[in-house]
C-alpha positions as CSV (number, residue, x, y, z in Angstrom):
1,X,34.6,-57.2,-41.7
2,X,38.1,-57.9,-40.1
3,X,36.4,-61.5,-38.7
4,X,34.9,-62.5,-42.3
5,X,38.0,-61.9,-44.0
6,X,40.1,-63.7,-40.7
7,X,37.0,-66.6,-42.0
8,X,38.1,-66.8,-45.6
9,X,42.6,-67.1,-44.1
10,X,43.6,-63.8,-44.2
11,X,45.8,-62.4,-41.1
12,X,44.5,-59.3,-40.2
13,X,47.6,-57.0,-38.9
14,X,45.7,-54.5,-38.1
15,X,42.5,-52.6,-37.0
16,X,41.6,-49.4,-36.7
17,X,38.5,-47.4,-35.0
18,X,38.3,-43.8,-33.8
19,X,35.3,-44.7,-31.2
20,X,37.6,-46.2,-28.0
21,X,34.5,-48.6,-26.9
22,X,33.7,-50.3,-30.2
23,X,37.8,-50.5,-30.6
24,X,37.9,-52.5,-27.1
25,X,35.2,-54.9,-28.9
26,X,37.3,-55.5,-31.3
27,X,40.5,-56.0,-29.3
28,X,39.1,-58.4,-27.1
29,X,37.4,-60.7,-29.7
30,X,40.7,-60.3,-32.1
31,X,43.5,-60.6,-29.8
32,X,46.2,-61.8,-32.4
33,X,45.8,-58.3,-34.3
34,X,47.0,-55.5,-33.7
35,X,43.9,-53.1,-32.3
36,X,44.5,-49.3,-32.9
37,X,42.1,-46.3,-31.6
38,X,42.5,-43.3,-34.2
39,X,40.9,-41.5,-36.7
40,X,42.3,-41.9,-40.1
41,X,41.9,-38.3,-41.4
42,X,45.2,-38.2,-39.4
43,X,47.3,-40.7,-41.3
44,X,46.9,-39.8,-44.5
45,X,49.9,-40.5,-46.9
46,X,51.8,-41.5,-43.8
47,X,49.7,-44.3,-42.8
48,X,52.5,-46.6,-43.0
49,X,54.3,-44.9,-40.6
50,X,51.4,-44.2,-38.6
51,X,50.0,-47.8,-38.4
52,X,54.2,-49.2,-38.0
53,X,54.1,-51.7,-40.1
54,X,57.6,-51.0,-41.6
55,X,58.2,-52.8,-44.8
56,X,55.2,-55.7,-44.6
57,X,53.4,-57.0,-47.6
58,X,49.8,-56.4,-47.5
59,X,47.4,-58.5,-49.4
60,X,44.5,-56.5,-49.1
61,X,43.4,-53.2,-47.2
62,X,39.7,-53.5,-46.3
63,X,37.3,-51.1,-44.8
64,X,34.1,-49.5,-43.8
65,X,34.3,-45.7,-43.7
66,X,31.6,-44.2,-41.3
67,X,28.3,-44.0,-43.5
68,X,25.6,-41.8,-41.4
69,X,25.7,-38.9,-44.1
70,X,25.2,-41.3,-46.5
71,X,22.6,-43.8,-45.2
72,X,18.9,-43.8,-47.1
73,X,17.5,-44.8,-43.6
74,X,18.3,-41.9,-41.8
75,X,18.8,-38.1,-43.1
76,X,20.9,-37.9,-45.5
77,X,23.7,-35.2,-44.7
78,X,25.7,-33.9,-47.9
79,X,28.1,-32.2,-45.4
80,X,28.6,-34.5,-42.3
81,X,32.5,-34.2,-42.0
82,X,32.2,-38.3,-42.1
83,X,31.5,-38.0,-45.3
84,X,35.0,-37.4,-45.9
85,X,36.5,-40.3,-44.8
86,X,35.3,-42.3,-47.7
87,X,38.7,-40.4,-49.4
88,X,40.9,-40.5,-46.6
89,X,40.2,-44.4,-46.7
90,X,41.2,-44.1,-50.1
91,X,44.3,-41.7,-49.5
92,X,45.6,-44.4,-46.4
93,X,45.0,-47.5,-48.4
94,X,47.3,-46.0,-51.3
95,X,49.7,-45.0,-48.8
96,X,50.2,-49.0,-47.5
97,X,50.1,-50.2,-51.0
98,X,48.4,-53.3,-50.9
99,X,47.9,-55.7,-53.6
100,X,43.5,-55.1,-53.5
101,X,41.6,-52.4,-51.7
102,X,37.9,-53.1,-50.3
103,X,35.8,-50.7,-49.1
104,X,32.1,-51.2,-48.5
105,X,29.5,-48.4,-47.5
106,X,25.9,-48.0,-47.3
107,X,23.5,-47.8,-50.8
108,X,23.2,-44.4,-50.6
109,X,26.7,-43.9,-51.4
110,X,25.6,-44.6,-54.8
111,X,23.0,-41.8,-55.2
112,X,23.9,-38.7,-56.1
113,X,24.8,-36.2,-55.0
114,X,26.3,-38.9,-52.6
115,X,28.0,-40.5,-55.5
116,X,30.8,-37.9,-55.5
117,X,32.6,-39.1,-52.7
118,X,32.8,-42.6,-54.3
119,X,33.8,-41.4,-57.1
120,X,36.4,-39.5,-55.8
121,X,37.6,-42.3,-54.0
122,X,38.2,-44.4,-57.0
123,X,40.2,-41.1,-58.6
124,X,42.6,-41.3,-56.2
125,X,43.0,-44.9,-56.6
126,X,43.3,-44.7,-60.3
127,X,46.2,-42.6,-59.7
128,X,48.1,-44.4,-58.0
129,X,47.9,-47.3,-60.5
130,X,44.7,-49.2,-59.2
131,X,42.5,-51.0,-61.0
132,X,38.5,-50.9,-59.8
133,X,35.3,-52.2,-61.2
134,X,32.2,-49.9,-61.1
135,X,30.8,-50.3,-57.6
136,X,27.6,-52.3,-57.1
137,X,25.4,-53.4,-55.0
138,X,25.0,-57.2,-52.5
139,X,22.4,-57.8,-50.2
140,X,23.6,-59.5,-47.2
141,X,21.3,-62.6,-47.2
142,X,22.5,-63.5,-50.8
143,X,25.5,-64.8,-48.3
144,X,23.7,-66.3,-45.1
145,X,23.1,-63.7,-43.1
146,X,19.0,-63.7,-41.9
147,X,18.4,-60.4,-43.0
148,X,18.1,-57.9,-46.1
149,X,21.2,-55.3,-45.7
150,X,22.4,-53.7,-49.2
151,X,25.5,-52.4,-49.5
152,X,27.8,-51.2,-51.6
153,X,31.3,-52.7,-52.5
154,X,34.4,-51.1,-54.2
155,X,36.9,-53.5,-55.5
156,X,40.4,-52.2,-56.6
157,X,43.6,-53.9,-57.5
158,X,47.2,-52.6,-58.3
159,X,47.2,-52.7,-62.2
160,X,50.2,-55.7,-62.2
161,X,47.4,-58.0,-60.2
162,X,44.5,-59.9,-61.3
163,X,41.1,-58.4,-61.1
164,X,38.9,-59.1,-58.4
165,X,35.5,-60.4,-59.5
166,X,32.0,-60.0,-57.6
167,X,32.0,-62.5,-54.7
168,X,29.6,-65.6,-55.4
169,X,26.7,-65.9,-53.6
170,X,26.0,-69.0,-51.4
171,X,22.3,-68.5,-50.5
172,X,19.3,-68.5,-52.7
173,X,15.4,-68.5,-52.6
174,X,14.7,-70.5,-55.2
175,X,13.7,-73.8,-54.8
176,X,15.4,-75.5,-57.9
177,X,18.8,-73.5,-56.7
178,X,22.0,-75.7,-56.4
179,X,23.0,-73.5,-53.0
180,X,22.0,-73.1,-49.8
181,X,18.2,-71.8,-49.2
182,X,18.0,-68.5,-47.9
183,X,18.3,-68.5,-43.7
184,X,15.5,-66.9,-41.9
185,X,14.9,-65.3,-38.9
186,X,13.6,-68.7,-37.2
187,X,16.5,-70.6,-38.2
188,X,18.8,-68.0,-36.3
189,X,16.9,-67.3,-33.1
190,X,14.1,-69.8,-33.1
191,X,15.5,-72.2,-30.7
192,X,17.3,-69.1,-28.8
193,X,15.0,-69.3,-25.9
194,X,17.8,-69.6,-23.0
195,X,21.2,-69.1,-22.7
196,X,22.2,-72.6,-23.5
197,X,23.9,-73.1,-26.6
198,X,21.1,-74.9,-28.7
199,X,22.1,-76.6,-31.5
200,X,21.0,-75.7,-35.2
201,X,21.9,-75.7,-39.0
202,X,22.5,-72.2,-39.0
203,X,24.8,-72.3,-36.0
204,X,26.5,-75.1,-37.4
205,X,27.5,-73.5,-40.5
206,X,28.7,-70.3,-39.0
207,X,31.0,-72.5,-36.6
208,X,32.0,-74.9,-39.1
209,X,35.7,-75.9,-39.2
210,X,35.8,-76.8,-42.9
211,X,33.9,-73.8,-43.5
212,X,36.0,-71.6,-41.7
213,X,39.3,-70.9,-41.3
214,X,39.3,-68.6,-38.7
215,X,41.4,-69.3,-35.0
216,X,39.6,-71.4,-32.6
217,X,39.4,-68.8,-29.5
218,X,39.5,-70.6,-26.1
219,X,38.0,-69.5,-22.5
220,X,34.6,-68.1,-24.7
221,X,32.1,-68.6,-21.8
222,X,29.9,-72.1,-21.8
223,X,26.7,-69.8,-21.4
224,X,25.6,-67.7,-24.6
225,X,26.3,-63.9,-23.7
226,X,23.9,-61.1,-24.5
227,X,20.8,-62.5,-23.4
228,X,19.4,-60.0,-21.5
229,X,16.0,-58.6,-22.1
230,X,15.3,-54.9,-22.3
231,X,12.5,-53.8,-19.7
232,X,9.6,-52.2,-21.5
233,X,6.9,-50.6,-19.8
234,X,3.1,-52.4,-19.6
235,X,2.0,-49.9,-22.0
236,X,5.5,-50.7,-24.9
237,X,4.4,-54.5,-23.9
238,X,0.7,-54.3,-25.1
239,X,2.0,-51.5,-28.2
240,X,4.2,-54.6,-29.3
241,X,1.9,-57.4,-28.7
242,X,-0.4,-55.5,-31.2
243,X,1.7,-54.8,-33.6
244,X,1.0,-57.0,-36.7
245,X,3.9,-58.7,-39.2
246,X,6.1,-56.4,-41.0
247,X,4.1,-53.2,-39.3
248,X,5.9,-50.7,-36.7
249,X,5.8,-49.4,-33.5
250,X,7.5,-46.6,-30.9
251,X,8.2,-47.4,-27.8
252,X,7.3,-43.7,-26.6
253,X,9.3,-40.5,-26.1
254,X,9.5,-41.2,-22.1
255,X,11.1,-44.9,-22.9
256,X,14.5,-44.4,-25.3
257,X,13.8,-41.6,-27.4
258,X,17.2,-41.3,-28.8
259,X,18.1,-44.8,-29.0
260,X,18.6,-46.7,-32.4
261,X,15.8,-48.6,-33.8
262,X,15.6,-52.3,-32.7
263,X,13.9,-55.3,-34.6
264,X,10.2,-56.5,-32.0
265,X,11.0,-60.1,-31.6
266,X,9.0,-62.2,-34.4
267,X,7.4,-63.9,-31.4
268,X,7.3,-62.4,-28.3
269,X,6.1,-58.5,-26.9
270,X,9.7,-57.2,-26.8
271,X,12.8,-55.9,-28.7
272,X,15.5,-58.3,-29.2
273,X,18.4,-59.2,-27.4
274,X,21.9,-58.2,-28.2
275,X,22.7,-62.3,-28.7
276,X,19.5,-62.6,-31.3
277,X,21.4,-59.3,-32.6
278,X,24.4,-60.9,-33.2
279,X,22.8,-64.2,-34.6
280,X,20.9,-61.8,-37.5
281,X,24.1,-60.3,-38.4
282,X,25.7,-63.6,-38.9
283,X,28.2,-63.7,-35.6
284,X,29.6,-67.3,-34.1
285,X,28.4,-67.1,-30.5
286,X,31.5,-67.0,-29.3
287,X,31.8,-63.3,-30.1
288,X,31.0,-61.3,-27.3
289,X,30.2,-57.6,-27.1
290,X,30.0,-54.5,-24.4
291,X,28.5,-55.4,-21.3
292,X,25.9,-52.3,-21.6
293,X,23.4,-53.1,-24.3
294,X,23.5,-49.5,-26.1
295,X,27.3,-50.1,-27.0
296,X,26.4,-53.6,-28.1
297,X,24.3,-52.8,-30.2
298,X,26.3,-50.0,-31.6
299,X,29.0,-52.4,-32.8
300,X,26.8,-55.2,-34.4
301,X,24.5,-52.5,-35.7
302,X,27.7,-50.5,-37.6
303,X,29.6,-53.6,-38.5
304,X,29.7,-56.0,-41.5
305,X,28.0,-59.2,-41.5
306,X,30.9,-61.9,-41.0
307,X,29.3,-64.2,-43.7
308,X,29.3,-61.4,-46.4
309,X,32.6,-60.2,-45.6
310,X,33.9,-64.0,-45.6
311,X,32.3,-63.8,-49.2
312,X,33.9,-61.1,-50.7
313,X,37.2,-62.1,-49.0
314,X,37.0,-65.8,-51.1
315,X,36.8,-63.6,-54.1
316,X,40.9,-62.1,-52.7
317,X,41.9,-65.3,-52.0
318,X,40.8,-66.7,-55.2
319,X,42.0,-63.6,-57.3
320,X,46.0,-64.6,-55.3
321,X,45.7,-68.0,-56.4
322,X,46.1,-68.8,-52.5
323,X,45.7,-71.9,-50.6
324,X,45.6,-70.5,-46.7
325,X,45.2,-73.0,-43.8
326,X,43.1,-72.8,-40.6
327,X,44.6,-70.5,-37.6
328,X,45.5,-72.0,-34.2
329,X,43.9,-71.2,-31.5
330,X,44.1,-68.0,-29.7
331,X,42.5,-67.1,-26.8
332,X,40.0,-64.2,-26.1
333,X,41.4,-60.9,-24.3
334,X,41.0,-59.2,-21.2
335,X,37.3,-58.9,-20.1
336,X,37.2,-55.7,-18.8
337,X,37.9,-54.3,-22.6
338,X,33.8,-55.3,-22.4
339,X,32.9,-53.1,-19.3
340,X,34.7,-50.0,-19.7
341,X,33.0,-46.7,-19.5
342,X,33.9,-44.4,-22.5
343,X,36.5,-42.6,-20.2
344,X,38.2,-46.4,-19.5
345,X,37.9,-47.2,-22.5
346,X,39.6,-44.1,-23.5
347,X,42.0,-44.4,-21.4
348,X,43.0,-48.3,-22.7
349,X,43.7,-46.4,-25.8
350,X,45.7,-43.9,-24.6
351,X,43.3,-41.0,-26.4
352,X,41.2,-38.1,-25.1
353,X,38.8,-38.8,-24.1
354,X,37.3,-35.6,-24.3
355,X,37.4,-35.5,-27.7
356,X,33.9,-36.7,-29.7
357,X,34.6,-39.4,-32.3
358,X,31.4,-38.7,-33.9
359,X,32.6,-35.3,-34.9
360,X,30.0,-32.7,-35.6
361,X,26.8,-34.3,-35.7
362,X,23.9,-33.1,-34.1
363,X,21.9,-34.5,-31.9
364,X,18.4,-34.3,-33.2
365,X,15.0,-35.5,-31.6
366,X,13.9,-38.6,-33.3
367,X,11.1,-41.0,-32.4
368,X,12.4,-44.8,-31.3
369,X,10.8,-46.6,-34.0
370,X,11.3,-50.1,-33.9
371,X,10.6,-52.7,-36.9
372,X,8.8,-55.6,-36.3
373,X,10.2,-59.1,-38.3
C-alpha cells in the first residue's frame, strides 16, 4: 500500500509490521522510510511518541489491519484477537492526527457480525473530529491489477479538510470505454517465460515515469528475481495438467498441506512463480521479495496491489489540491534483509523472536487447494 501511495508523490515516513520477515521486505525495497517492526496494539494513543516523529505534519495515515478473522475465503473467526486491530488502527491514526485516514480490509469486514469492528472504527474517528464516508467496496482490476480482489476502503478526513471521494477507476471491460481495457493474466505473465526482462504494455505502464512518481531505485538486479519453479511430484504434474479452466485441484496432503493456495499456471502443469505472483498483484519488477518462496508469497499474498493503492492515493492528492514531483533516486537496501531466517530477521529488528506475531491462531489441517486461472 506504502509503494502505491509512494506512486501517486506521497513520502512515506514510516512503516510498520509486527511479522520481522515481511518488515525486512519492506525495508529493503523502501529504503528512504523509516521501517519499524511492532505491533500496534502497543502504541495506542501514544503512537506519536512511539513512532518519534515529534511535531511532523502528516498528510495521510494509511493502512491494512490484519484481516484473517475477517476474510470470506477462509473461516471466518468472530474472535481472532486480529480482529482487534481494525480499532487500534483507528485509535493510532487519531493519535498522529493526520489530515485523511485510509484503511482497507478484506469484504468480509462488511458482513455482519464482522461489520462491528468497522463500525467501531469509524466511532472512534467521529470523535475525534473525522469525517468518513460509508465504506464500500473496489475490485482491484477496476485499477490494473490482472486479477479480481474486492476490498473494502474507509475514507476519513479531519472535519476542517475536504472530503475525500471514491478513487476513479482506470480500467474497464467495455469496449466503447474511454479508459484502459481491463489487463489479463496473458498480458502480465504471457511473455514471462525466462528471466529476461521482456518487454510489454503492461510492464510499461507499471514502470512508466509519467505515470509514476515513485524514486527510481538503483542496483535492482538485470535478471528478473523470483523465477523459480516449485517442484511437484509426477503425480501433482499430471493432477494439474488435467485440470480444466477455472476448475481446482490439491496438490495432496504429503506435498504442502499447510501451505497457502497458489494460482496453476494458465498454461503450463505447475503453480506459479513468486515473479508471475508479483506481476498479478501489480508489482514493478524491480521489487524483490524473500529468498524462500513461502515468505514471498506471504508478503505479495497479504499486501495491497500497488496500482489500486496508487488509485486511492490520487483521490488524497487530489482532495490537497497538491502538485507533488517525481522522487530521486534511491537505491535498494541490504540484501541479506531477503535471506534472513525468522530468528535474523528478528534479530534486524531488535524484537523476540520468540514471541508469535500471529498471535493466537490455530493451526488447523487444511487441504492445499490451488485455483487454476
Amino acid at each position: 500500500m506504502g509503494l502505491g501511495f509512494e506512486q501517486a508523490g506521497f513520502d512515506v515516513l514510516v512503516a510498520v509490521d509486527a511479522d520481522p520477515q515481511l518488515a525486512a521486505i519492506h525495508k529493503y525495497n523502501h529504503p528512504a522510510s523509516r521501517t519499524i517492526c511492532r505491533d500496534i496494539l502497543g502504541f495506542g494513543a501514544r503512537a506519536r511518541e512511539e513512532l518519534e516523529l515529534g511535531h511532523a505534519e502528516i498528510d495521510v495515515v494509511l493502512g491494512g489491519p490484519p484481516c484473517q478473522g475477517f476474510s470470506v475465503i477462509g473461516k471466518r473467526q468472530f474472535d481472532d484477537p486480529r480482529n482487534d486491530l481494525v480499532e487500534a488502527f483507528a485509535i493510532a491514526a487519531v493519535a498522529l492526527r493526520p489530515r485523511y485516514v485510509v484503511m482497507e480490509n478484506v469484504e468480509g469486514l462488511a458482513l455482519k457480525p464482522m461489520r462491528a469492528h468497522l463500525d467501531n472504527a469509524r466511532e472512534i474517528l467521529a470523535n475525534a473530529g473525522y469525517a468518513s464516508a460509508d465504506p464500500f467496496v473496489a475490485d482491484a482490476a477496476d485499477f490494473g491489477v490482472p486479477q479480481r480482489r474486492r476490498r473494502v476502503l474507509l475514507l476519513a478526513w479531519l472535519g476542517s479538510e475536504r472530503a475525500l471521494s471514491a478513487p476513479v477507476p482506470t480500467h474497464a471491460s467495455e469496449e466503447r470505454s474511454t479508459l484502459r481495457p481491463m489487463v489479463t493474466v496473458n498480458d502480465a505473465i504471457g511473455r514471462l517465460a525466462d528471466q529476461r526482462r521482456r518487454a510489454s504494455e503492461y510492464v510499461r505502464w507499471l514502470n512508466d515515469a509519467n505515470e509514476h512518481l515513485s524514486a527510481t531505485r538503483l542496483g535492482a538486479p538485470e535478471d528478473l528475481t523470483g523465477m523459480g519453479l516449485t517442484k511437484h511430484s509426477r503425480a501433482t504434474v499430471d493432477r494439474f495438467a488435467a485440470t480444466p479452466q477455472g476448475a481446482e485441484a490439491g496438490t495432496g496432503p504429503d506435498h504442502g498441506s499447510f501451505m497457502s493456495a497458489r494460482p496453476i499456471h494458465p498454461s503450463q502443469p505447475r503453480v506459479i512463480t513468486v515473479r508471475e505472483a508479483a506481476r498479478l498483484h501489480g508489482y514493478p519488477d524491480w521489487f524483490q521479495f524473500h529468498r524462500t518462496k513461502w515468505h514471498s508469497f506471504r508478503g505479495i499474498g497479504n499486501s495491497v496491489p500497488p496500482p489500486m493503492a496508487r488509485a486511492v492515493a490520487a483521490s488524497v492528492v487530489a482532495a490537497l489540491q497538491l502538485n507533488p514531483r517525481k522522487a530521486g533516486s534511491v537505491g535498494l537496501g541490504d540484501a541479506a534483509l531477503l535471506a534472513h531466517d525468522p530468528r535474523q530477521a528478528a534479530d534486524a529488528f531488535g524484537v523476540d523472536p520468540t514471541k508469535n506475531v500471529r498471535r493466537t491462531r490455530k493451526r488447523r489441517h487444511e487441504s492445499d487447494v490451488q485455483s487454476a486461472i
